[in-house]
N, C-alpha and C positions, 0 to 999 in steps of 0.2 A: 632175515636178509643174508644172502650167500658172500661170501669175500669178494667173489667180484665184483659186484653190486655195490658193497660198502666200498670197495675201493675208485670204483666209477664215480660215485658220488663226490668222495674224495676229490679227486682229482678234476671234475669239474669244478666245486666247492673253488679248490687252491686256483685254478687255473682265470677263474671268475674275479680273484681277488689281485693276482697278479696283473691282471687287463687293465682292472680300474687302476693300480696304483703307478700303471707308465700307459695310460692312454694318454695322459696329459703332453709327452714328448710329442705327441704327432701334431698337436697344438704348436708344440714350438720349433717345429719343422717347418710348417707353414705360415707361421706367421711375419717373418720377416721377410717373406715376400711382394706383402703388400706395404705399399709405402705410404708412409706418416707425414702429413704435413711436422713440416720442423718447426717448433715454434719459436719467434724470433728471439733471437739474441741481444741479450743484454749488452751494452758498451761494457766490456771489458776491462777492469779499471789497471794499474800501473804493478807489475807486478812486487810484491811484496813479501808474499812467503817465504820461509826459510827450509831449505829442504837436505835433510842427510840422507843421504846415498848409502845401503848398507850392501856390504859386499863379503860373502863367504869364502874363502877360494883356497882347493887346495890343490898343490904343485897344477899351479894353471899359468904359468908363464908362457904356454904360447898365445891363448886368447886374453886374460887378463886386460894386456897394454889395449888391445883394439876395444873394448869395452869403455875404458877408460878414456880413449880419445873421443868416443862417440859422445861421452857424457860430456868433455870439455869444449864441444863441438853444439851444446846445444844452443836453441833461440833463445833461451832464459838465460835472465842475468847470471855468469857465472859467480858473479860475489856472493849471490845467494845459494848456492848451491855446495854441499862439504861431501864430497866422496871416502869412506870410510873403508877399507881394506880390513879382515879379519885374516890374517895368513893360520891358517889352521892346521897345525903338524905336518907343517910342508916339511919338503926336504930339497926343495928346490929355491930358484933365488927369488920367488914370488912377489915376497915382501921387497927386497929393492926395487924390482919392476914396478911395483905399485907405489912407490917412494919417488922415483925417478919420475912419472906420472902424475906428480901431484896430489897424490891421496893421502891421508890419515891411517897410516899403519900399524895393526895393534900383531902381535905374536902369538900365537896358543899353542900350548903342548900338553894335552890331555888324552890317552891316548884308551882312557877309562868310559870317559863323557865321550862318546863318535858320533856325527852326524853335524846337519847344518842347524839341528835345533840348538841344541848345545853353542855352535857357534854362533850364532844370533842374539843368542841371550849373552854370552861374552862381550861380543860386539857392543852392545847395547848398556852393557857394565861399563865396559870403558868409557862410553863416550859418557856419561852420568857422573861417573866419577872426575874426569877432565876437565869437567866445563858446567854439566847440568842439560837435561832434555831440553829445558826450557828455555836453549838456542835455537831451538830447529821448531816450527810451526807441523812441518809433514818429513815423516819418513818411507823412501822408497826401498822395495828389496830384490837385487838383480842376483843372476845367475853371473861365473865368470866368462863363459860362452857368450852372455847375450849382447844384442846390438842394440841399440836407440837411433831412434828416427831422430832427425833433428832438432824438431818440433816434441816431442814426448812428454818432456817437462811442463811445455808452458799449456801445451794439451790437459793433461792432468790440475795442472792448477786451474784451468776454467773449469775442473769437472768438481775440484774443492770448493768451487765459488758455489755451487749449488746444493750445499752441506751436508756430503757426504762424510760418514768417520771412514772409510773403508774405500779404494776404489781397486779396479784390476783394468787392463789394457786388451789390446788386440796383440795376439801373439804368433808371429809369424816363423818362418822356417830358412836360417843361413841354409841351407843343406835340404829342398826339398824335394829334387827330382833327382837325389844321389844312385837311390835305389828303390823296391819295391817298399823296404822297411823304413826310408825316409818318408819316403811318402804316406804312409800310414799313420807315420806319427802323425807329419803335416797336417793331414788332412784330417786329423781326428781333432786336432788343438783349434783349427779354422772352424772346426763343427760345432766345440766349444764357444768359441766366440760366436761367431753370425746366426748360430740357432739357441743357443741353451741362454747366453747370458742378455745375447742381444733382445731377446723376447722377456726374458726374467724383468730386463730393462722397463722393457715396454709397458711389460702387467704392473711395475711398482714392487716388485717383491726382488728380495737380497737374492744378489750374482756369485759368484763364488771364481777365486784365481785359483790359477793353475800350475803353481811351484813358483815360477815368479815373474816379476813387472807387474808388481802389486801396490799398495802403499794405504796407510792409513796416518790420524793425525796426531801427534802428542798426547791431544785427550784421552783419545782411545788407547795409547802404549801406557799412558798412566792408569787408565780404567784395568787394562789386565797384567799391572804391574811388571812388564817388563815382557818377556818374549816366553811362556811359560810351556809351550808346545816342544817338547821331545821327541815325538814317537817317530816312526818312522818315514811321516809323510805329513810334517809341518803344516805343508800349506792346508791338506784336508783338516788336520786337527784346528788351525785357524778359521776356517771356515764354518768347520761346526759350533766353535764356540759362539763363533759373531751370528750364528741362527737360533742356541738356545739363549741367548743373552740380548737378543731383538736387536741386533746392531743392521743393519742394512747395508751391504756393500753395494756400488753403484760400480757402472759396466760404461767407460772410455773407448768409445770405437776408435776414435782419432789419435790416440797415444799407442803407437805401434813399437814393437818390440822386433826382434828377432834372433833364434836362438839354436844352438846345434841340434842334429838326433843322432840316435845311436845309427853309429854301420853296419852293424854286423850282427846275426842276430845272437848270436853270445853275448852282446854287450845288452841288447835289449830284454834278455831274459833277463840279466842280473840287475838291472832298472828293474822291471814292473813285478816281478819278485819282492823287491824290498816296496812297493807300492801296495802290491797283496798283502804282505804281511802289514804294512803299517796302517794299510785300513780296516784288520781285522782289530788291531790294537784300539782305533779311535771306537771303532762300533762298539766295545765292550767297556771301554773307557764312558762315553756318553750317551748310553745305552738308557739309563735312567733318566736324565737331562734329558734327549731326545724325547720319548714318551709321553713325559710330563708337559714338553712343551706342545704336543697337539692337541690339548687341552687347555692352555691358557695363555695370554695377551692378545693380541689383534690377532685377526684374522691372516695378515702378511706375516706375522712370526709364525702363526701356527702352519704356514706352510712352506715355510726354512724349514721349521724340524719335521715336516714329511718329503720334504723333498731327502731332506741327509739322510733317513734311512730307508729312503725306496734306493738310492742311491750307491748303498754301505752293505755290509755284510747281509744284513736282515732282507733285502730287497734281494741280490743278488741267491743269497741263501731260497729264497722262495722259489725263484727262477728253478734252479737247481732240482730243489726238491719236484716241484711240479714237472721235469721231466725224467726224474728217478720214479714217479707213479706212472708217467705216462709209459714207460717202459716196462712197468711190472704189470698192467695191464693189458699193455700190447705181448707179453711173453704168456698171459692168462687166455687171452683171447685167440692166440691163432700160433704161439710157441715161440721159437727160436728164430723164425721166417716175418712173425710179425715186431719180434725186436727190428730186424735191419730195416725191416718196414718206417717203422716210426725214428730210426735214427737217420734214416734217408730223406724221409720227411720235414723230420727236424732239422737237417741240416743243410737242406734247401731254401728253408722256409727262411732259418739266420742267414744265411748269405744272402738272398733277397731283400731281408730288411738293413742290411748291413749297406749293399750295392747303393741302396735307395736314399740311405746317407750320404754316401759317398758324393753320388751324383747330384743331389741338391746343393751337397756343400759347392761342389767344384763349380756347379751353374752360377750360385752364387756369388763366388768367387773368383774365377776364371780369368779375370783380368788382371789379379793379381799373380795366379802361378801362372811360373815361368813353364815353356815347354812348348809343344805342336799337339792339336788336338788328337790325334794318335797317342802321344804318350799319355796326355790328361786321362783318355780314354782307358787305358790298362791301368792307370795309378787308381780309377774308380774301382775296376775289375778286378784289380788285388789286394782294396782298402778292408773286404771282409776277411779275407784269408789273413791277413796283417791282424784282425780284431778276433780273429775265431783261435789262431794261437795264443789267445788270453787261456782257455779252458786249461792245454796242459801245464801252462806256466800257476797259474791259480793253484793246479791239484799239487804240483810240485811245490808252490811255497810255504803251502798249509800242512808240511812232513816235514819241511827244513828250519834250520836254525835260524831263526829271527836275528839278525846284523846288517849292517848302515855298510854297504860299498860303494864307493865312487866312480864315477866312471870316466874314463879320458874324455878329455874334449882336446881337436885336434884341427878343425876346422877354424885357422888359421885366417880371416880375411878380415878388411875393413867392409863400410857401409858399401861402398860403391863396388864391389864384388859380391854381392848378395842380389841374387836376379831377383827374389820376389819386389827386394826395394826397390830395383828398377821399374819391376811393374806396377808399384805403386806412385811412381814421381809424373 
């Protein structure tokens, strides 16, 4: 058999395996299209739980306070509810801000331990040592950017009542028709929700959050002894745990959030940089726990751990590979003319599947973002270009120094300055 031939093969081979392991997204593209009878609702009984509020924040005094008001603003009983402040090698007046606000304010100055893993598990120390977990029935974990709907909390607890350890929210966008790169985010985090988790929902199998407006119960923070996730991207590494460890997280349409994105795309590189790196860290970290797990307990566990690595390095890695053959075969077959050939191709072919995101998200959604169909229009038509500058930000974080930076948050406003929340009232 001639190299080219072997490599043909190849490359079908890969390309055959890659189909099968994300045919299943075009499944949950479509399926929350069609509507579910709801089934009825139980009477609701008096709320009861107790719920800590965990907050990382650093030098975040201008969004902080409006975070903070929104939680003091909810429909649940405030008595039940402890907002907890982690000021984390600020250098600003944070922690008064969060004082002055009513919050539980702990200090850290570690400048060894960086990241919000580190601060959550601090967080989470303190409140242990103060008093004991076993104040609080559930713990939520916000960003200092994000906003709460008013209803969020009491939302969440009807999704506790149906015994989840693990729940995540709908997460919307302070900032989503800022720019083409707000929009991008927006509308990838909305794709997140109404297609990936809202369907995960629907099959019965664990959903997965997305940085934060998340929350799990006592049981569960005592189950993995505390917050034990460092690496670079937290929330993934929480997610994979609660897949190889059969935990099922459950997916709150009605507990909405809303949260800044970067402006500029300097700022967004150094985001999803530290998001590349840190899921190269998880993939290699539970690498072996994944594995294992497509192999044994239910059926629903065993496809948490195929979803986390079709998902993770190994899925994307695939991807990869199978268009580094598909170019050495196209540079075998017809030279230097059939490379542009097959990158023209291919990179038609990703913007198409990208657009076709975009736009089911936005159909889906439409009522929600703010804007005149003209613009929804160009925000669909630049959500792949937004998602195809993943490639060089990727090559460039797998050359660079793996390190936790932060990034401003500057978007400044309460709830009733947030169009999408108007488009939701």
């Amino acid at each position: 058999m001639s190299s080219a031939a072997l490599l043909r093969d190849l490359l079908l081979a890969l390309s055959a395996l890659v189909g099968l392991c994300y045919m299943y997204q075009s499944l949950y593209l479509i399926l929350p299209f069609f509507k579910k009878r709801a089934p009825a609702r139980p009477e609701t009984p008096a709320p009861a739980r107790r719920y800590a509020v965990l907050i990382a924040a650093r030098n975040e005094r201008e969004v902080l306070p409006y975070l903070l008001d929104s939680i003091r603003a909810q429909t649940y009983p405030a008595a039940l509810i402890t907002p907890f402040v982690l000021a984390d090698n600020c250098t600003d007046d944070t922690a008064a801000l969060a004082r002055a606000r009513g919050a539980v304010v702990y200090e850290r100055r570690d400048t060894r331990h960086v990241g919000k893993g580190y601060a959550l598990q601090a967080l989470l120390e303190h409140i242990r040592a103060d008093g004991g977990w076993d104040r609080f029935d559930a713990f939520l974990v916000f960003d200092a950017d994000n906003l709460l709907a008013p209803d969020y909390i009491r939302q969440m607890d009807r999704a506790f009542d149906r015994g989840y350890p693990a729940l995540c929210g709908y997460r919307g966008s302070k900032n989503f028709m800022d720019n083409w790169i707000t929009a991008g985010y927006g509308l990838w985090y909305l794709h997140d929700c109404v297609h990936l988790n809202a369907s995960r929902q629907r099959l019965g199998v664990t959903c997965a959050c997305t940085g934060t407006g998340f929350g799990f119960t006592r049981a569960l923070l005592e189950q993995m002894g505390g917050w034990p996730f460092h690496t670079l991207v937290e929330d993934i590494e929480f997610d994979t745990w609660c897949a190889v460890h059969g935990v099922r997280m459950g997916y709150c349409a009605d507990a909405v959030i809303y949260d800044e994105q970067p402006l500029t795309l300097r700022q967004s590189w150094v985001q999803r940089t530290r998001w590349v790196q840190g899921g190269v860290q998880v993939s290699f970290k539970y690498a072996g726990a994944l594995l294992r797990g497509l192999f044994q307990g239910s059926a629903r566990d065993r496809w948490g751990c195929f979803e986390n690595l079709t998902l993770t390095l190994y899925g994307y890695g695939s991807c990869a590979l199978t268009g580094i053959l598909a170019m050495l075969a196209a540079l075998l077959a017809a030279g230097p003319a059939g490379v542009i050939r097959c990158l023209a191709v291919s990179g038609i072919g990703m913007y198409m599947g990208l657009l076709a995101v975009g736009v089911l998200t936005m159909l889906r959604e439409h009522s929600r973002i703010p804007g005149s169909a003209r613009r929804k229009a160009l925000c669909c038509a630049t959500f792949p270009l937004f998602m195809l500058t993943y490639i060089p930000v990727a090559l460039c974080a797998l050359f660079s120094k793996f390190q936790w930076q932060p990034v401003r948050h500057t978007v400044a406003v309460g709830l009733d300055a947030v169009p999408m929340a108007a488009g939701r009232r």
